[in-house]
TORDO-491715 format. One line per 3 residues: number of its first residue (from 1); their letters; for each residue z, x, y of C-alpha. Coordinates in Angstrom, 3 decimals. Example, Ala and Ser with C-alpha at 12.3 -4.5 7.8 and 13.67 -1.06 7.14 Angstrom:
BEGIN
1) AS) 7.800 12.300 -4.500; 7.140 13.670 -1.060
This chain:
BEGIN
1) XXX) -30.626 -78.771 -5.104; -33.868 -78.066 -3.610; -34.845 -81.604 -2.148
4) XXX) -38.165 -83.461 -3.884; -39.549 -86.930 -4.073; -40.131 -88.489 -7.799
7) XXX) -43.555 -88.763 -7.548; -44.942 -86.596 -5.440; -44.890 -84.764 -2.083
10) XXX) -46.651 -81.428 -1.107; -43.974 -79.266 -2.360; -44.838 -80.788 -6.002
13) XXX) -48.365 -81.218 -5.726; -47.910 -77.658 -4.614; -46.117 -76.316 -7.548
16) XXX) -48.399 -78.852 -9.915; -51.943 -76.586 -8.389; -50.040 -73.509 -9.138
19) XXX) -48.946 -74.184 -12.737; -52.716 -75.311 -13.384; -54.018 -72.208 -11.886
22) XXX) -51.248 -70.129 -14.235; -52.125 -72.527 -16.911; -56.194 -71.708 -16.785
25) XXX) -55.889 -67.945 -15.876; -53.607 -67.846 -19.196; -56.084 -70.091 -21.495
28) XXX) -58.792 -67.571 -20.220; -57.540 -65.062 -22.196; -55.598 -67.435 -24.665
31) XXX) -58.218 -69.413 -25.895; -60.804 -66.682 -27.426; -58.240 -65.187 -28.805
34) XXX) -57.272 -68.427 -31.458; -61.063 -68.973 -31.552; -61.334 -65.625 -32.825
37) XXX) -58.177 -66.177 -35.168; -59.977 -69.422 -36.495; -63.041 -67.584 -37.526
40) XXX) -61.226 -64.705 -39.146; -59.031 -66.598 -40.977; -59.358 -70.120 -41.276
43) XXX) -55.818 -70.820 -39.423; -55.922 -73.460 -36.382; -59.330 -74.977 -37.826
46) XXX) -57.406 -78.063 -38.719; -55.960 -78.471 -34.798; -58.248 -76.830 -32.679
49) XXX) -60.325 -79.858 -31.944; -57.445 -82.076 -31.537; -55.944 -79.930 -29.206
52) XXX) -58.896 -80.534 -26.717; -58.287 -84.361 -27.070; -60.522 -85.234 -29.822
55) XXX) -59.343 -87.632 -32.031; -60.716 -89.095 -35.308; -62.405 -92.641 -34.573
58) XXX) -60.373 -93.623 -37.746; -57.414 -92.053 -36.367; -58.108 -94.308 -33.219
61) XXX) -58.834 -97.365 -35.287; -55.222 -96.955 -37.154; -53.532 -97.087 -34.207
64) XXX) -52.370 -101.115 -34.625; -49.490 -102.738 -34.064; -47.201 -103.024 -30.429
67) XXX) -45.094 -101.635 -29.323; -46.790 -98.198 -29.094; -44.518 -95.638 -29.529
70) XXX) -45.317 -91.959 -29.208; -43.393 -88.984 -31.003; -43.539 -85.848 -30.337
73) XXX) -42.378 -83.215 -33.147; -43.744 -79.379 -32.384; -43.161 -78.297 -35.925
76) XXX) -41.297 -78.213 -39.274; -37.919 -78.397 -37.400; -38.372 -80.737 -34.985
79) XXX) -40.407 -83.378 -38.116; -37.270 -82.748 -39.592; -35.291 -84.253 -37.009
82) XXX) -37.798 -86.968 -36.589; -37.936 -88.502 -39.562; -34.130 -90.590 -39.561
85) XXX) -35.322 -91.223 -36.367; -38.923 -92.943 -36.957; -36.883 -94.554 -39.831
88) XXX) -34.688 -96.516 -38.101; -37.447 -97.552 -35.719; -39.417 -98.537 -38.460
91) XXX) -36.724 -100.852 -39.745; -35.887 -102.413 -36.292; -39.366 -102.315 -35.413
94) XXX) -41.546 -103.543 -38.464; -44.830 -103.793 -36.628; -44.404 -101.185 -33.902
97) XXX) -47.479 -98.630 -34.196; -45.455 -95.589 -34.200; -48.039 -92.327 -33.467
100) XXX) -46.118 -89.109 -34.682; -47.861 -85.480 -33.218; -46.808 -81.882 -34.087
103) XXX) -48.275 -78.766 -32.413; -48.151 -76.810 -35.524; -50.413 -76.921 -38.411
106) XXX) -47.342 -76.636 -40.700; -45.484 -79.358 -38.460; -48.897 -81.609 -39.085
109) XXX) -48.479 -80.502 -43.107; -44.418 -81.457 -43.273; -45.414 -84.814 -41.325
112) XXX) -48.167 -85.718 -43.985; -45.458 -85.172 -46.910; -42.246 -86.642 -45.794
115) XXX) -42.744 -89.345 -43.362; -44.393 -92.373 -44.587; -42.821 -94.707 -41.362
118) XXX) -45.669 -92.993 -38.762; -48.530 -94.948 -38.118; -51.277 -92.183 -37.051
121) XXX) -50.226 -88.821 -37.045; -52.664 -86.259 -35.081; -51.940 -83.010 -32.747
124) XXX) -50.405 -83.083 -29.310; -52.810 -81.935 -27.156; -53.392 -78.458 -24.527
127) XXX) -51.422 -79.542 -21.014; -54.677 -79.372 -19.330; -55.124 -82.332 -16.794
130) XXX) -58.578 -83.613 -18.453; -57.403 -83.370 -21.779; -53.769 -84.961 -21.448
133) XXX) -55.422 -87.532 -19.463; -58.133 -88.676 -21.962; -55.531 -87.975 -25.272
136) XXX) -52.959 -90.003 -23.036; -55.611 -93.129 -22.215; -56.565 -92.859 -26.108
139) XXX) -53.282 -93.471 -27.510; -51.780 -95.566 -25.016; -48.339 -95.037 -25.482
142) XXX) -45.830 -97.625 -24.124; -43.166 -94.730 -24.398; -43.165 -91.214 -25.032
145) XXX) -40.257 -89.313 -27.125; -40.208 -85.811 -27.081; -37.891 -84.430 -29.814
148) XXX) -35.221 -81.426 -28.601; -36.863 -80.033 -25.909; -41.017 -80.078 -25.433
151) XXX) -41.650 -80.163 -21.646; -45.436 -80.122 -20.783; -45.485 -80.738 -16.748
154) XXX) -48.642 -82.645 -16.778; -48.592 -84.290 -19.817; -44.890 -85.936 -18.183
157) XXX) -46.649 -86.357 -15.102; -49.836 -88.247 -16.538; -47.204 -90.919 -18.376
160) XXX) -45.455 -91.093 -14.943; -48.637 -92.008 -12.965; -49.130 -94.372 -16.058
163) XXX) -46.005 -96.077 -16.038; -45.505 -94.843 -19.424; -41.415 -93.897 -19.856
166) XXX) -40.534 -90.512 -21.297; -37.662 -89.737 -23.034; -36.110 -86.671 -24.496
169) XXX) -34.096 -86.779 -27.652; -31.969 -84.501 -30.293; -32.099 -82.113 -26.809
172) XXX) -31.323 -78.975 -27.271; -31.370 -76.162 -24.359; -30.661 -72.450 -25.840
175) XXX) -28.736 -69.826 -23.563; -32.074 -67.904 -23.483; -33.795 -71.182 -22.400
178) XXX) -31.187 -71.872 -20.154; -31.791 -68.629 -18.153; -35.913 -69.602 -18.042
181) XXX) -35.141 -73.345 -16.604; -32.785 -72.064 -13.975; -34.416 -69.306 -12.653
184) XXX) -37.860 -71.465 -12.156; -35.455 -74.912 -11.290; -37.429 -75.715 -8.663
187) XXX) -40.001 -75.838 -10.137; -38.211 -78.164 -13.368; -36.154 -80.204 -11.282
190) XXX) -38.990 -82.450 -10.821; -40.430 -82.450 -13.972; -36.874 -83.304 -15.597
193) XXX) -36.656 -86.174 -12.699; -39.816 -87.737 -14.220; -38.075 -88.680 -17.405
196) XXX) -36.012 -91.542 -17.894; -33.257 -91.037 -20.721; -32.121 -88.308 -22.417
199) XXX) -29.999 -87.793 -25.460; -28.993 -84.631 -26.457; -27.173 -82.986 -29.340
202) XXX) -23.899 -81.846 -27.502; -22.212 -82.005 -24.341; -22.943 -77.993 -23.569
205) XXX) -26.562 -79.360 -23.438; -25.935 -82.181 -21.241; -24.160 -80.200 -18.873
208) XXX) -27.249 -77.599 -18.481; -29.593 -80.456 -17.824; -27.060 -81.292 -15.214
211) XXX) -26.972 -78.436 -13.499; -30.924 -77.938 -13.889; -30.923 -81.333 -11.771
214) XXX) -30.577 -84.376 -13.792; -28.232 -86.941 -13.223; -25.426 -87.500 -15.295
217) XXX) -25.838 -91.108 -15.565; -29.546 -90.313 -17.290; -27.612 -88.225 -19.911
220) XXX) -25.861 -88.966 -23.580; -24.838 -87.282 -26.253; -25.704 -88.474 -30.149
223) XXX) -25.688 -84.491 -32.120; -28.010 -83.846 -34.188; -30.627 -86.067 -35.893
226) XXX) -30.871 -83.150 -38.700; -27.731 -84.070 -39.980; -29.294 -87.622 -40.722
229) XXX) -31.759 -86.174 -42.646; -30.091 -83.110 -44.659; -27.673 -85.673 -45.954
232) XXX) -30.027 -88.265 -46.950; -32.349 -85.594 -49.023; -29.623 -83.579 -50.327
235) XXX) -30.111 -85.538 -53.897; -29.473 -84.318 -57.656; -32.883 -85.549 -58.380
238) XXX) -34.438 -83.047 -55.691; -32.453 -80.415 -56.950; -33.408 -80.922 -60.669
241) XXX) -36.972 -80.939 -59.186; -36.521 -77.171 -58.008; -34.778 -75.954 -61.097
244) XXX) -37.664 -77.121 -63.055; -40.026 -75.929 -60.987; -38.251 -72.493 -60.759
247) XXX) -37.157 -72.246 -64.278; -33.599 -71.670 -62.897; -30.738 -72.881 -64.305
250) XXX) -28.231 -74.957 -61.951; -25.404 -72.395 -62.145; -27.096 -69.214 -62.240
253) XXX) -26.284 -66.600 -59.742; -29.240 -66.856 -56.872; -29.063 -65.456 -53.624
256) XXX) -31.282 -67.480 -51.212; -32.037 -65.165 -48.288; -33.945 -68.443 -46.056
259) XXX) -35.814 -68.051 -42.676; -36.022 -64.352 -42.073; -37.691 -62.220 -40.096
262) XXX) -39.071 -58.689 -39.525; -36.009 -56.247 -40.039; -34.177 -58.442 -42.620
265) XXX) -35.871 -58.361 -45.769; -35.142 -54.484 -45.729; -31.233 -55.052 -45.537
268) XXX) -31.442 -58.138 -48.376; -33.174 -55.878 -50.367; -30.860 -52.918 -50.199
271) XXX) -27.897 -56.226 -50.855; -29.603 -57.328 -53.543; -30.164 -54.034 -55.363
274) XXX) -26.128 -53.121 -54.977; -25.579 -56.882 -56.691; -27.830 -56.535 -59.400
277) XXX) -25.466 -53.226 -60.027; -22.237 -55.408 -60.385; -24.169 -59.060 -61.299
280) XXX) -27.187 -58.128 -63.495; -28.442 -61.627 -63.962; -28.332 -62.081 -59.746
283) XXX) -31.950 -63.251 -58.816; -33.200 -63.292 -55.412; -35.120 -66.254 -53.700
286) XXX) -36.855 -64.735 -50.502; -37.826 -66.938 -47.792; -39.757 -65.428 -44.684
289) XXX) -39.398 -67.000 -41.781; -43.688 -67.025 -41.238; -44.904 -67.384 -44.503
292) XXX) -47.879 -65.049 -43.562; -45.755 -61.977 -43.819; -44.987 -63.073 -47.328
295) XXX) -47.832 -60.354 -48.271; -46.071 -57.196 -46.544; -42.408 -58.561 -48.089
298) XXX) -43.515 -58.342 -51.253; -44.641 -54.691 -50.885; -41.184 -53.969 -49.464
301) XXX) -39.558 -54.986 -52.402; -41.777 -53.316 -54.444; -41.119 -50.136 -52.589
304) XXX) -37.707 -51.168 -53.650; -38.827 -50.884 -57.474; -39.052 -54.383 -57.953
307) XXX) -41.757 -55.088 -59.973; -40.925 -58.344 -61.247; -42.347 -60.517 -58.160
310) XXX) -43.630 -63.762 -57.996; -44.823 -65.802 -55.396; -44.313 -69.860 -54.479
313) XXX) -48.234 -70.723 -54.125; -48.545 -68.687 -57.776; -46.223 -71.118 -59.001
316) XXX) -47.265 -74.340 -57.331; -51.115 -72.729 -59.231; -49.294 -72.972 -62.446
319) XXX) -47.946 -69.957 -62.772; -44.328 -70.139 -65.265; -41.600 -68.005 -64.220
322) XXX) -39.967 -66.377 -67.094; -38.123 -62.938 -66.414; -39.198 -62.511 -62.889
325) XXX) -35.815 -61.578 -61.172; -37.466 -62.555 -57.064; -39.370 -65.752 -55.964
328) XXX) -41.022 -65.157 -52.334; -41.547 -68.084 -51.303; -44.515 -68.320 -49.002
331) XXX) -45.929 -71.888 -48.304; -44.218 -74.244 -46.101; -41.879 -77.168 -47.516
334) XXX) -40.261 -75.705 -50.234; -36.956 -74.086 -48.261; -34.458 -76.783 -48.006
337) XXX) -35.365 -77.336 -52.253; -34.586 -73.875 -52.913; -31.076 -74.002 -50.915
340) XXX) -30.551 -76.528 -54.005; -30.045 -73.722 -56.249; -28.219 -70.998 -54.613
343) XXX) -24.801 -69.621 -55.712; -24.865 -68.503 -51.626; -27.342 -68.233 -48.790
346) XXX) -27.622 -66.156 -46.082; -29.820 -67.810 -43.174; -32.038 -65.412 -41.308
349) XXX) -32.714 -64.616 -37.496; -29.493 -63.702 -37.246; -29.273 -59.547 -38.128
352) XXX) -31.911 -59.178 -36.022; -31.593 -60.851 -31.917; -33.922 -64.066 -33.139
355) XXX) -31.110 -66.542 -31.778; -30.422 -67.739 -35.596; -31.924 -70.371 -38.104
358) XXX) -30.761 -73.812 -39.320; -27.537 -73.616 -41.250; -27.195 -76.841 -41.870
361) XXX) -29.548 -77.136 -44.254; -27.771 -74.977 -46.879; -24.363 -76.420 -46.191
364) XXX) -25.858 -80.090 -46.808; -26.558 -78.579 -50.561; -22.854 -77.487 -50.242
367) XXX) -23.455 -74.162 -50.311; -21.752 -71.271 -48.194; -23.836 -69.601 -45.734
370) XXX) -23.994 -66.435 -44.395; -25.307 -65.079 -40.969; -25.231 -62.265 -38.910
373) XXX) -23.928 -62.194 -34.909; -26.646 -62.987 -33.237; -26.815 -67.221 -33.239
376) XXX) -27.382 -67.977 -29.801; -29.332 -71.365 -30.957; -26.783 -72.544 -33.243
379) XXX) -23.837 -72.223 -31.477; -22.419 -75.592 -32.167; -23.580 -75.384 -35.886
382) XXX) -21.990 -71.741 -36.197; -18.589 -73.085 -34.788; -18.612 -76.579 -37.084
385) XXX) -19.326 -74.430 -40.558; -16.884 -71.316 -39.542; -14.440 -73.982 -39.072
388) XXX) -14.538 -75.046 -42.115; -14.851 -71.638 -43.886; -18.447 -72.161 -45.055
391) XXX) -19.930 -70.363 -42.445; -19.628 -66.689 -42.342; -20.523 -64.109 -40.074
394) XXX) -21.184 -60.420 -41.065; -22.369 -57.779 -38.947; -24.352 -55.500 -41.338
397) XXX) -25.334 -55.474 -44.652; -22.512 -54.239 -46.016; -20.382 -57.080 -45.284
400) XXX) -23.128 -59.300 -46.506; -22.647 -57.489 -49.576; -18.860 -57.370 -50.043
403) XXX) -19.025 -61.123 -48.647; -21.074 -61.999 -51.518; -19.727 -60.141 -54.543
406) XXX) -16.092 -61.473 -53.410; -17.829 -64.932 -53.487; -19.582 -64.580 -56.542
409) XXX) -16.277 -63.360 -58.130; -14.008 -66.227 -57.082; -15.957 -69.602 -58.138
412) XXX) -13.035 -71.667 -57.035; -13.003 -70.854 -53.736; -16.789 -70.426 -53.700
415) XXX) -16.993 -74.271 -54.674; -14.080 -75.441 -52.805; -16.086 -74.267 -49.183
418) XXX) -19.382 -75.302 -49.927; -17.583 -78.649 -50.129; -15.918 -78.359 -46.956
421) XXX) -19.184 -77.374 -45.342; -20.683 -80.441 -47.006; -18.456 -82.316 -45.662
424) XXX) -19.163 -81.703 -42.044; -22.473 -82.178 -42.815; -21.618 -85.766 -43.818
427) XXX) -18.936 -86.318 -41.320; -21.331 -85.900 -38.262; -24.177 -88.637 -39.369
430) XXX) -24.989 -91.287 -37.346; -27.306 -89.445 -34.501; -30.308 -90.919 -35.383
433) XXX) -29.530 -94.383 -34.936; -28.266 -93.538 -31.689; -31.386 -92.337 -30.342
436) XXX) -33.271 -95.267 -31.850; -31.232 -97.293 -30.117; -32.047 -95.232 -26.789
439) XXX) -35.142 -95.517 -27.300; -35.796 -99.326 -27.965; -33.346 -99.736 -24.993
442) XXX) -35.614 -97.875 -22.953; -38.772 -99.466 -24.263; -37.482 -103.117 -23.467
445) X) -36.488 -102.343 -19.988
């Protein structure tokens, strides 16, 4: 282990000038280019300010109540995650002013909707040194909790020199994030040294913060706060909810084709065309993975010879679907409702080298779930639903295919692993607490 004090010393402060002189050489080119985007289109208007540390005096003015605890959630996934967790602070913690910040726009929009227990909610700001500093002496956090893993050298640093604890939780450290962090350790080493506690979903991911350079002792593992909350929302009155707003029957063949990304659509297409030849009622429920390409989907299936196309935001205008045989669903929030009604699922990123997509959000529904080989991300999730035979992997669209129809054609045994998968879902609760717990332990000492 290359050898570095915790605060300091000129091998740091070293490595701290050259990741700010990275950092602005980068936002020199970065920065026009969302300015630009903002103009065009309208998209980062919301955060842009924010992001440069300017808050909302009533923003400021909301922030009441002690302890002060600071969350940070980047986007949908990671708000998902959060909100068992800010939960069961709330309830130990009654008149704790809990701030909640996302990076995302849609991570802001998800907050806003489904988690009533945050005090303030704004965006997390750019890791430049001015900025963190006056966001930082804003707020004034009395602990920081970075959800999976959001590491943003001088923001960590700034909380350090501030006596302000850090701590990481529902960790999570991907191969390909693995191979990042260890070829640049000594440069992470102490950055991951400046943070007191971490809890992290399984014990692969404790043992790569290990051998990035944190101690053991520093390290525990809880799973994954997601469980927490697919269980808790997984309700019949959500469900209804979606098959009203859908106009589709609970028990009607759907396939719900979630998070999925350029090179996908294509092969669900060509599945869903050879279903439709053996299941004529089979409707599709498309779900790209960044809603903006929900445009350039829809003229792939219409390539197809689908006609019959309608899109989420038509029906959240009041729009009535009747005979349309595909929904493409392209606002944000509506996903893990859709999984509600699918005879199966097939979770994207996963034909194509994206690392995967969430897979426990189907199987909560009780649903079997379908992916292709490459679910580098997931590998724990992958392993706990192919276990229990509601997780399959395919390697082409063909198997997808033959995976389905056999499904589709055998309702017992359709039913009988989508409980087994909801199941595991249920069996591994519990995580949240856990890093409540870490983190009030944390905050008292």
């Amino acid at each position: 282990m290359i050898a570095v004090t915790f605060s300091g010393g000129k091998k740091t402060l070293f490595m701290f000038f050259l990741y700010n002189i990275l950092l602005f050489v980068a936002a020199f080119f970065i920065v026009p280019y969302y300015a630009l985007k903002m103009l065009l289109t309208g998209k980062y208007r919301k955060s842009f300010s924010q992001k440069f540390g300017y808050i909302k005096p009533d923003q400021i003015n909301a922030m009441k109540g002690n302890p002060r605890i600071w969350v940070h959630a980047v986007s949908v996934g990671e708000v998902t995650a959060a909100a068992p967790v800010i939960a069961k602070l709330r309830a130990h913690l009654p008149d704790a002013c809990i701030v909640l910040s996302t990076s995302t726009e849609t991570g802001q929009d998800m907050a806003c909707k489904n988690i009533r227990d945050a005090t303030v909610r704004i965006y997390y700001p750019l890791d430049i040194p001015f900025v963190v500093n006056k966001v930082i002496d804003l707020v004034q956090p009395d602990i920081f909790v970075m959800m999976e893993t959001e590491l943003w050298p001088n923001f960590i640093r700034a909380c350090e020199k501030r006596a302000v604890k850090t701590v990481l939780i529902n960790g999570r450290i991907s191969p390909r994030s693995f191979k990042r962090y260890a070829l640049t350790r000594f440069f992470w080493t102490p950055i991951l040294n400046r943070i007191a506690a971490f809890g992290v979903i399984s014990d692969l991911d404790a043992r790569r913060l290990i051998d990035l350079g944190v101690p053991s002792s520093r390290t525990r593992t809880f799973g994954n706060a997601k469980y927490d909350s697919f269980a808790a929302e997984a309700s019949p009155n959500l469900q209804q909810a979606a098959s009203e707003k859908l106009n589709i029957a609970t028990g009607e063949n759907v396939l719900v084709a979630g998070s999925t990304h350029d090179g996908e659509e294509q092969i669900i297409l060509t599945v869903y065309k050879k279903l439709l030849g053996v299941f004529p009622d089979f409707k599709l429920i498309l779900v790209p993975r960044h809603p903006e390409r929900a445009q350039a989907v829809a003229q792939m299936a219409k390539k197809e010879g689908f006609d019959d196309i309608l899109m989420m935001s038509q029906i959240n205008s009041g729009k009535r679907r009747t005979q349309e045989r595909i929904v493409i669903i392209n606002v944000i929030g509506e996903l893990f409702k859709a999984y509600s009604l699918a005879t199966v699922v097939y979770c994207g990123g996963s034909l194509v080298s994206k690392g995967g997509q969430n897979i426990l959000e189907p199987a909560a529904w009780g649903k079997v779930v379908f992916f292709g080989p490459y679910m580098e991300d997931f590998q724990d999730e992958k392993a706990l639903l192919e276990a229990s035979g509601a997780g399959i992997t395919v390697q082409n669209g063909d198997e997808l295919f033959n995976g389905i129809a056999g499904l589709t054609n055998d309702q017992k045994t359709l039913r009988a692993l989508g409980e087994k998968g909801r199941q595991v879902v249920a069996a591994n609760v519990g995580a949240s607490r856990n890093y409540a717990d870490l983190i009030v332990r944390n905050l008292l000492r």
